[in-house]
FIZA-324090 format. One record per residue (C-alpha): residue number from 1; residue in three letters; x, y, z. Coordinates in steps of 0.001 Angstrom, whole numbers. Layout:
BEGIN
(pt NUM, 'ALA', (X, Y, Z)) ...
# end
This chain:
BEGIN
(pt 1, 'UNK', (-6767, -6771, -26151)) (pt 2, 'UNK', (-9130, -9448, -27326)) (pt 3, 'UNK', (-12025, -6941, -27280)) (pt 4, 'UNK', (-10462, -4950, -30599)) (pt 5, 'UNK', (-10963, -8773, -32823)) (pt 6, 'UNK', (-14097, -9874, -34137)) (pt 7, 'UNK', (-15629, -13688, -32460)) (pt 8, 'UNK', (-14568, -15155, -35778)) (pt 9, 'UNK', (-11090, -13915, -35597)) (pt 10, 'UNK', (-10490, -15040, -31917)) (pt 11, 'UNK', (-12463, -18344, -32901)) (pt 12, 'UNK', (-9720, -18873, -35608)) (pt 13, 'UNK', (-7000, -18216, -33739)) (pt 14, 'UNK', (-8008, -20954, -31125)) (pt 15, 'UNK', (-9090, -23723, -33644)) (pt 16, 'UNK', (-5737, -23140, -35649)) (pt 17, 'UNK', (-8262, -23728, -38575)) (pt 18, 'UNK', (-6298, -21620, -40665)) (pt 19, 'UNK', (-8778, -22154, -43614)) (pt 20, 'UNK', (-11306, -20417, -42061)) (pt 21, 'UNK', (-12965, -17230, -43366)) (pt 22, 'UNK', (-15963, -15114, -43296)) (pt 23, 'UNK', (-18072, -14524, -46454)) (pt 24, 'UNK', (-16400, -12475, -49365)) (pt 25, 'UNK', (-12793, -12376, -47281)) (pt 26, 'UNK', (-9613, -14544, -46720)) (pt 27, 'UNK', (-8106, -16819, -45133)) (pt 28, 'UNK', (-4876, -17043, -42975)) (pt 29, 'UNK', (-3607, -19323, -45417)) (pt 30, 'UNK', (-4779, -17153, -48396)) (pt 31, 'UNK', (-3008, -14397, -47109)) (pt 32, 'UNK', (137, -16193, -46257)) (pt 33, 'UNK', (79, -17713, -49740)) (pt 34, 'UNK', (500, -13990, -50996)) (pt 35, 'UNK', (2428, -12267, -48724)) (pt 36, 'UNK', (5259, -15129, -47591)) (pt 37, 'UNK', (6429, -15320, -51218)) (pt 38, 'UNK', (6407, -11613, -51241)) (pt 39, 'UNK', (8579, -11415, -48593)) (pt 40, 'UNK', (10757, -14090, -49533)) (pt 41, 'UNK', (11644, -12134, -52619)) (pt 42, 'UNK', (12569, -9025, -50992)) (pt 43, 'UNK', (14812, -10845, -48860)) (pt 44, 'UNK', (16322, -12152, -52030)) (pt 45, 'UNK', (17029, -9316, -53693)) (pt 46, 'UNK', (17319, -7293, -51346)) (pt 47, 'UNK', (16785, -3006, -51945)) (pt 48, 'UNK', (19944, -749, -51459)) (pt 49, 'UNK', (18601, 1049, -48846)) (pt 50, 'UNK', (15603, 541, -46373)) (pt 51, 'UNK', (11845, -1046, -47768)) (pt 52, 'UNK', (8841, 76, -46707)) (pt 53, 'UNK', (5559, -2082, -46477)) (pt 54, 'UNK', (2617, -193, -45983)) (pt 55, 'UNK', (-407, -2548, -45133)) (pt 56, 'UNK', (-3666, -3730, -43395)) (pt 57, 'UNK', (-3326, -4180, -39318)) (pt 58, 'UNK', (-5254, -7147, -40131)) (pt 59, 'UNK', (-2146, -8934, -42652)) (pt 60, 'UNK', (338, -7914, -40673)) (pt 61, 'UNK', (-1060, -9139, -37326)) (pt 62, 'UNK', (-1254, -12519, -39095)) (pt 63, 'UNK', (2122, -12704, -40939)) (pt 64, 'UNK', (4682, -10647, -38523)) (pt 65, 'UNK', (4740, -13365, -36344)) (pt 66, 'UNK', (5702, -16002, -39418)) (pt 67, 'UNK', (8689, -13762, -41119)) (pt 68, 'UNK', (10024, -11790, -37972)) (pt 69, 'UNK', (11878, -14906, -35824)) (pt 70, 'UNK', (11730, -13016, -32692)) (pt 71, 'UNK', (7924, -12167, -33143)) (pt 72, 'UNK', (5332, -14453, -31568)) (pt 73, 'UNK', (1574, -13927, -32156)) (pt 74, 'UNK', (812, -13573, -28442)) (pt 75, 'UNK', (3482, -11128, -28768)) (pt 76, 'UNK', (1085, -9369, -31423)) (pt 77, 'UNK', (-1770, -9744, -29287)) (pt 78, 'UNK', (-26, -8523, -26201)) (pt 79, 'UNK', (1255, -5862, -27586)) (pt 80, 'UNK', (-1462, -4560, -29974)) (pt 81, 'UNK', (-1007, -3498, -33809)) (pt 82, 'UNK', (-3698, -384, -34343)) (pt 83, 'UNK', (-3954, 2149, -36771)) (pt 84, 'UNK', (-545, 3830, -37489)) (pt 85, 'UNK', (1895, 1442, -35780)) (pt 86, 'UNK', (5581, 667, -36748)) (pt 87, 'UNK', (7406, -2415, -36981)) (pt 88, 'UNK', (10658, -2010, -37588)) (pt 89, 'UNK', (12886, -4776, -38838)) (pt 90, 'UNK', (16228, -5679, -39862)) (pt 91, 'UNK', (17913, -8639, -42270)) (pt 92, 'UNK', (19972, -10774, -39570)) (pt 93, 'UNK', (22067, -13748, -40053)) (pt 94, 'UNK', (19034, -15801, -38889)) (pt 95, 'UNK', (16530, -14213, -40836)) (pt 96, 'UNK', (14572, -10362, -40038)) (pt 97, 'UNK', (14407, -9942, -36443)) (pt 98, 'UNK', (12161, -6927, -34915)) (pt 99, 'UNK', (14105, -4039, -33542)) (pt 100, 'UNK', (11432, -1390, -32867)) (pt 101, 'UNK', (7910, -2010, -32172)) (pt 102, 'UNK', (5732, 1336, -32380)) (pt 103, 'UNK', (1582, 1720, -31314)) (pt 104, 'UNK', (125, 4410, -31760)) (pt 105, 'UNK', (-1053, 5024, -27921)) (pt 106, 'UNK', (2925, 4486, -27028)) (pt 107, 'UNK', (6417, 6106, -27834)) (pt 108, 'UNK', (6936, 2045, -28334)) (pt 109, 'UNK', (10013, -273, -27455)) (pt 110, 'UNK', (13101, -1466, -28649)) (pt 111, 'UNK', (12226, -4976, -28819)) (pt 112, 'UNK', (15735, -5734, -27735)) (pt 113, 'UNK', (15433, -4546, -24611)) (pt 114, 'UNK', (11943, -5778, -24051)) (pt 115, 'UNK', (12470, -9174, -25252)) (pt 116, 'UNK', (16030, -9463, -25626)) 
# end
C-alpha cells in the first residue's frame, strides 16, 4: 500500500512531524485544525437524518483515524482509501464508530465483523 503515497507523505507519517508540508499545501495539523471542529459541530447538532461528507482521499486518510474510535491509521493504510470509497459511520455512546468500510476494488466489510 505504501507505493500509492508520495516519500513526503510516508516521511511524515514516520517522523510524527505533523507540521510538515510540501510547498503551497497543508499540514496534518492544518487540516485537523479545520476539519476536527467541523466535525465536532455536526456531532453537536446533529442532522435529522443521515450526513454526507464528500471529500479528498487525502483529508480523510488523515482525520478518519482521529474522529472514528474504532479507526486506526494503520487500519487506513491497511486497508486503502482510493477514489470512490465509503466510510460509513454511526453516532455511538462513545463517540462515531465505523460500521462499513467500502474500496473501490472490493464489495468492502462490515467493520464489525472484521474488527469487532
Amino acid at each position: 500500500m505504501f507505493a500509492k503515497f508520495s516519500p513526503i507523505r510516508i516521511e511524515t507519517r514516520r517522523s510524527k512531524d505533523w507540521t510538515a508540508r510540501i510547498e503551497g499545501g497543508e499540514s496534518f495539523e492544518d487540516i485537523r485544525t479545520r476539519f476536527i471542529p467541523f466535525v465536532e459541530a455536526l456531532v453537536a447538532a446533529p442532522a435529522p437524518g443521515p450526513v454526507l461528507l464528500l471529500g479528498h482521499g487525502g483529508t480523510f486518510h488523515c482525520m478518519l483515524p482521529i474522529i472514528l474510535s474504532n479507526v486506526t491509521f494503520d487500519l487506513v493504510i491497511e486497508h486503502g482509501m482510493g477514489h470512490t470509497s465509503v466510510v460509513i459511520a454511526e453516532q455511538r455512546a462513545h463517540g462515531l464508530e465505523c460500521v462499513q468500510w467500502r474500496t473501490p476494488d472490493s464489495a468492502g466489510f462490515a467493520f464489525d465483523e472484521m474488527h469487532g
